[in-house]
C-alpha positions as CSV (number, residue, x, y, z in Angstrom):
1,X,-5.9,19.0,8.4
2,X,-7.9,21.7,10.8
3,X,-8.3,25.0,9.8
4,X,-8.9,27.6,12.0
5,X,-10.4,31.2,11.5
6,X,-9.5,34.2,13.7
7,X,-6.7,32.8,14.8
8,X,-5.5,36.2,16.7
9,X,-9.3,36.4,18.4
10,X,-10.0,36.1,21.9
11,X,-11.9,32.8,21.6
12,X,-9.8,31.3,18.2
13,X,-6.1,32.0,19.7
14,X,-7.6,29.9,22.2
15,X,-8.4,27.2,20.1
16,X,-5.1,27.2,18.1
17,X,-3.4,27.6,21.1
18,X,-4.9,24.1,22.4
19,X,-4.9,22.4,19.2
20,X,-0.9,23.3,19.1
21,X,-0.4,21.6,22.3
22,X,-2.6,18.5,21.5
23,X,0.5,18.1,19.2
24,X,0.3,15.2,16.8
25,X,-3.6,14.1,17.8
26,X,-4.0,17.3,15.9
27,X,-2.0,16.4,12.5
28,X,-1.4,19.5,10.5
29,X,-3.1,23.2,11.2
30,X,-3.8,26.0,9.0
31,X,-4.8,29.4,9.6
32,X,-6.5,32.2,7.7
33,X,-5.3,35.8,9.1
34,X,-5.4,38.7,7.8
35,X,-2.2,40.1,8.9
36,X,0.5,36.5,10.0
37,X,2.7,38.9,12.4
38,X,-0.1,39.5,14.7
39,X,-0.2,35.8,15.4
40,X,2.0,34.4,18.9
41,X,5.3,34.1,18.2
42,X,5.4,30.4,19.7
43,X,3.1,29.3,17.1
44,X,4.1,31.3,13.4
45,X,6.4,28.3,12.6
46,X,4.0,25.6,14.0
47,X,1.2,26.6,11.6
48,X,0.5,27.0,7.8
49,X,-1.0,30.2,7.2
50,X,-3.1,31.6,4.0
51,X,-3.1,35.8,4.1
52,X,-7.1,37.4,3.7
53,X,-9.9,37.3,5.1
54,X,-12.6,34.6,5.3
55,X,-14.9,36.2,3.7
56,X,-12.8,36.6,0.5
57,X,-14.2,33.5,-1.8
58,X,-10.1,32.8,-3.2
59,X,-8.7,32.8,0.4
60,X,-11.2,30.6,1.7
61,X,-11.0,28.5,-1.4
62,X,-6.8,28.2,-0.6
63,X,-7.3,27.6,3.1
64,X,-9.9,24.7,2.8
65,X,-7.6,22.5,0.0
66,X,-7.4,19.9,1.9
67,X,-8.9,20.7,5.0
68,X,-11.0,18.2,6.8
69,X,-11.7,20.2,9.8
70,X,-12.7,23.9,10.0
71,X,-13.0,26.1,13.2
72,X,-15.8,29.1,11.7
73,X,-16.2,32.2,13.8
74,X,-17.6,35.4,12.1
75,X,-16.0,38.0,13.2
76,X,-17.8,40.9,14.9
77,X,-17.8,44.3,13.0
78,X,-19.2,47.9,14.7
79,X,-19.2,49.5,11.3
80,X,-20.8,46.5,8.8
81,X,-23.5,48.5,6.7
82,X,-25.8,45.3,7.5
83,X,-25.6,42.8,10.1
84,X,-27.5,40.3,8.2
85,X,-25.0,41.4,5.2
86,X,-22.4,40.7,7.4
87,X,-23.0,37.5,8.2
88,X,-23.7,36.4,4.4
89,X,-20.4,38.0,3.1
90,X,-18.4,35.7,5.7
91,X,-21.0,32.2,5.5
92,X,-20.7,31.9,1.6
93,X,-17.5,31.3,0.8
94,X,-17.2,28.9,3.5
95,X,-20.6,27.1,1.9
96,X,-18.8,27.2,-1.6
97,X,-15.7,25.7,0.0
98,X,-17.7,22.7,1.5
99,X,-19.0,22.2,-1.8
100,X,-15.6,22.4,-3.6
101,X,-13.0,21.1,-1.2
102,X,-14.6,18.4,0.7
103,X,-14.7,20.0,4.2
104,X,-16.4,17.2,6.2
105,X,-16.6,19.1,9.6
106,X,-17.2,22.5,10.9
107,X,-17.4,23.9,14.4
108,X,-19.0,26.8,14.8
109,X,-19.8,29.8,17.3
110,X,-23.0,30.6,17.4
111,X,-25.5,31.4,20.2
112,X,-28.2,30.2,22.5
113,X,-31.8,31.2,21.3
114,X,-32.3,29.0,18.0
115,X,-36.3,28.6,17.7
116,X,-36.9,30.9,20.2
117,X,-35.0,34.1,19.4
118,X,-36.9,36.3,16.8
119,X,-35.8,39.6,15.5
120,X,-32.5,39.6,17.7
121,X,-30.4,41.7,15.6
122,X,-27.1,39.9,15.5
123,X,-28.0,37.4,17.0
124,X,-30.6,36.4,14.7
125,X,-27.9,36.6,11.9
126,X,-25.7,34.1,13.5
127,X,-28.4,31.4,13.9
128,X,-29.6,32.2,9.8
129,X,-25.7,32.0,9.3
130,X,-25.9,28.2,11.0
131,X,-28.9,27.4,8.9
132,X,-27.2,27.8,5.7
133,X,-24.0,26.1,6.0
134,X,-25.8,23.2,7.6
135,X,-28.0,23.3,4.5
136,X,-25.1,21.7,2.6
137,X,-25.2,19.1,4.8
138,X,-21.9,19.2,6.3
139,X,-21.6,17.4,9.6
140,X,-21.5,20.7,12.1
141,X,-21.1,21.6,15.9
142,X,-22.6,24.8,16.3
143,X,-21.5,26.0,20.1
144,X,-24.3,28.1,21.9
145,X,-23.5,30.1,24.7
146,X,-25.2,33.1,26.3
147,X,-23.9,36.1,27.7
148,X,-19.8,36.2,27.6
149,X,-18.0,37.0,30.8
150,X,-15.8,38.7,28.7
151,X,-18.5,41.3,27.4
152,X,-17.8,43.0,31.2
153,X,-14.2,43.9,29.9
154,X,-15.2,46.4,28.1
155,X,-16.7,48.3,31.4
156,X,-13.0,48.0,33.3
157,X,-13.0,51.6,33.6
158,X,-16.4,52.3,34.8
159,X,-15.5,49.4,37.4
160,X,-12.9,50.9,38.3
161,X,-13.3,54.5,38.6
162,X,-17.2,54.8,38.9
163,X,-18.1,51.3,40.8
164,X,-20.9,50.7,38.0
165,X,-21.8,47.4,36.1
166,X,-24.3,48.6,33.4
167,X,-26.3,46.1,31.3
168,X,-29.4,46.7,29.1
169,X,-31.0,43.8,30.9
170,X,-33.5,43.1,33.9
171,X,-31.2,43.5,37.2
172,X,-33.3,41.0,38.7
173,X,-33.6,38.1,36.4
174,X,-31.2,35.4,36.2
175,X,-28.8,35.8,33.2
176,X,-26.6,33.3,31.9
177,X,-23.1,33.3,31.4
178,X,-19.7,31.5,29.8
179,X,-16.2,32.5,29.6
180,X,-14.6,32.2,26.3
181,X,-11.9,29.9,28.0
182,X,-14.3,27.1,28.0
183,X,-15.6,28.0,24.5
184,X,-12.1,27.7,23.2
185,X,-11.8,24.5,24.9
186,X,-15.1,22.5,23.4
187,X,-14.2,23.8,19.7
188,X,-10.8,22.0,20.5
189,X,-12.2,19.0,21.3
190,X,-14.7,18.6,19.0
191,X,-12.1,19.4,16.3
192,X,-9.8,16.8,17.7
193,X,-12.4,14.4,16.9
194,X,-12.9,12.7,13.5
195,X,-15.9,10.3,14.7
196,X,-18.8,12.8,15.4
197,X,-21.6,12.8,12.8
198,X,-24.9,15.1,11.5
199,X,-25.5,18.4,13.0
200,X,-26.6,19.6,16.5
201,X,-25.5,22.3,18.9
202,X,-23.7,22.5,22.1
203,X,-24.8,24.3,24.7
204,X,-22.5,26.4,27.2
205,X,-24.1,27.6,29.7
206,X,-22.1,28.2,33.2
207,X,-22.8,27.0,36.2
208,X,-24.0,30.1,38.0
209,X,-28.2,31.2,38.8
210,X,-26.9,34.8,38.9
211,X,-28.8,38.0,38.1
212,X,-27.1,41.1,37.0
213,X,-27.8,42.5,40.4
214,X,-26.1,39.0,42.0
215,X,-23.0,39.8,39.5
216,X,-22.5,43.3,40.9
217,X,-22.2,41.7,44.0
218,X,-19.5,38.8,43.1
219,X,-17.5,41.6,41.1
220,X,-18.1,44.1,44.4
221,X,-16.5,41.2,46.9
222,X,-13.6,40.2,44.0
223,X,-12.5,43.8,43.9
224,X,-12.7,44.3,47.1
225,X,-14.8,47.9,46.8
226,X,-18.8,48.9,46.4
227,X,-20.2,47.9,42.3
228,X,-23.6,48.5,42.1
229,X,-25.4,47.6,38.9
230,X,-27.1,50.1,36.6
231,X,-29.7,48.8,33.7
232,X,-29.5,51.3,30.7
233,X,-31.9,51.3,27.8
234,X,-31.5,49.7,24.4
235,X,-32.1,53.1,23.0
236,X,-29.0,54.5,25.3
237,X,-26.9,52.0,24.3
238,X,-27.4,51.8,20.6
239,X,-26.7,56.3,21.2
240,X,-23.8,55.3,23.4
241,X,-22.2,52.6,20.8
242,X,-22.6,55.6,18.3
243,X,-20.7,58.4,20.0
244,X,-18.0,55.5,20.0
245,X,-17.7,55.1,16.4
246,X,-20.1,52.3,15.5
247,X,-22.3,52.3,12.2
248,X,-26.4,52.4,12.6
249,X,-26.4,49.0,10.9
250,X,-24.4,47.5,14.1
251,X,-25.8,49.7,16.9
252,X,-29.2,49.2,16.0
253,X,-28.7,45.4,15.8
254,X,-27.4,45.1,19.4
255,X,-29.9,47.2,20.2
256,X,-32.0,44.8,18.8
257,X,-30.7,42.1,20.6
258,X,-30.5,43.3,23.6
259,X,-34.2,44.3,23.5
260,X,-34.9,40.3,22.4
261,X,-33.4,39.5,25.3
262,X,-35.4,41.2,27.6
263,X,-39.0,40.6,26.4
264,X,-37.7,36.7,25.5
265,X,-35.3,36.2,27.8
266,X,-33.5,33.2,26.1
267,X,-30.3,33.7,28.0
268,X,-32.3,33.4,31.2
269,X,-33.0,30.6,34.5
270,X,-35.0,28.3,31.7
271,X,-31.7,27.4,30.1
272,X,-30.1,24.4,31.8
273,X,-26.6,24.7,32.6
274,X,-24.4,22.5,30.9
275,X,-20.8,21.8,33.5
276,X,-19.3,19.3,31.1
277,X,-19.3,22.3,28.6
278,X,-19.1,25.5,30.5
279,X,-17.2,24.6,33.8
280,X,-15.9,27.9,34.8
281,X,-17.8,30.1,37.4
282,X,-18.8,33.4,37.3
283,X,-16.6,34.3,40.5
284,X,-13.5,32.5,38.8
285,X,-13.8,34.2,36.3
286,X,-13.7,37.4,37.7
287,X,-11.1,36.7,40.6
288,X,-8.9,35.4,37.1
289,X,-9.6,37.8,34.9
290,X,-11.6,40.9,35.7
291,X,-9.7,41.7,39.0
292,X,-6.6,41.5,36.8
293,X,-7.8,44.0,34.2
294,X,-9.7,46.2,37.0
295,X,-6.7,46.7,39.1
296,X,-3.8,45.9,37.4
């Protein structure tokens, strides 16, 4: 049986969504949501589902009896009173469950930056979070991608109405993207798959050697109207994700992160891309997707 967390998410509707029509290569498939009518019609009778959260030890116990296969994604949280807290309160009870219920595999999101990220606010939580569920010794898939396309949906309205791509990152350094499309689609895989042994990650990295700069430009020819890009501060940021309701635990760890990424520039041109992983392009995407949600 495959279990699979945040099923209602961006990047784990995807993956239930594929595992659903993979059919009977997938066998059974569990879910753990907090709420079960938020999940797609089309799939409520096509999946088992256990009501909580992941990070509650007696749900997590429930969903992995008799699980084989789990699909871990923590989810994000602007108002956690630690980042690092966070991540704990989710990873152990998945740890205890490998111990109790014989979980044999687990694909996991993670990020790009392990051994070379240091003091990266969340991200430096996710890549502790890998850490200790591979220190059970679980056989593990931890997929690493950079910067999401979809982070720029959050800026449809500046795109729209002020022409402006902001980013607390160098305009003229190359920055590394995936979409979450292709994300969903290697957890799928790798969760179809019983064969695949020990513990490594997976890179995604797209196919694109674009700067921030070079994506205003591919977002100003999709839309078919002048972007120009604009580099805020990490300080401005972490004030801006404030006004907007997020805790100083969260705020300051993006700001964190963001500031990591600039002076180590993990998510930059030194990261190899990886096609058989990350196939879709920067300009797909945004002739797919962000035109879509820009314009209507």
């Amino acid at each position: 049986m495959i279990l699979v967390t945040t099923p209602t998410g961006q990047i784990g509707g995807q993956v239930l969504a594929t595992l659903l029509d993979a059919g009977d290569a997938a066998g059974p498939v569990r879910v753990v949501v907090r709420d079960p009518a938020r999940l797609p019609a089309r799939v409520r009778d096509r999946v088992e589902a256990v009501t909580g959260s992941h990070a509650d030890p007696d749900v997590m116990a429930e969903a992995c009896a008799g699980a084989d296969r789990v699909f871990w994604l923590v989810p994000p949280s602007l108002t956690a009173d630690s980042v690092e807290g966070h991540f704990r309160a989710f990873t152990r009870p998945l740890v205890d469950a490998i111990a109790k219920q014989g979980v044999e595999r687990v694909v996991a999101v993670s990020t790009l930056g392990r051994g070379v990220a240091g003091r990266a606010g969340q991200i430096s939580a996710s890549l502790a979070a890998d850490d200790e569920v591979r220190a059970t010794g679980v056989h593990h898939r931890a997929l690493c991608p950079p910067y999401l396309m979809e982070n720029l949906l959050a800026q449809t309205a500046a795109l729209r109405d002020g022409g402006e791509l902001a980013m607390a990152v160098p305009g003229d350094r190359v920055l590394r993207t995936c979409a979450t499309r292709d994300i969903g689609a290697t957890a799928a895989r790798l969760l179809l798959d019983g064969t695949w042994t020990g513990q490594a990650d997976v890179p995604l990295a797209g196919p694109d050697d674009l700067t921030p700069e070079g994506m205003a430009q591919v977002v100003s020819e999709v839309l078919d109207r002048p972007v120009r890009f604009r580099r805020v501060g990490a300080g401005e940021q972490k004030a801006a994700l404030l006004r907007h309701g997020a805790g100083e635990a969260a705020a300051q760890g993006l700001a964190d992160m963001m500031r990591a990424l600039d002076e180590q520039d993990f998510y930059g041109a030194g990261v190899p891309v990886t096609p058989d992983t990350a196939p879709t392009g920067f300009r797909q995407w945004c002739e797919e997707v962000l035109r879509p949600a820009v314009l209507g």
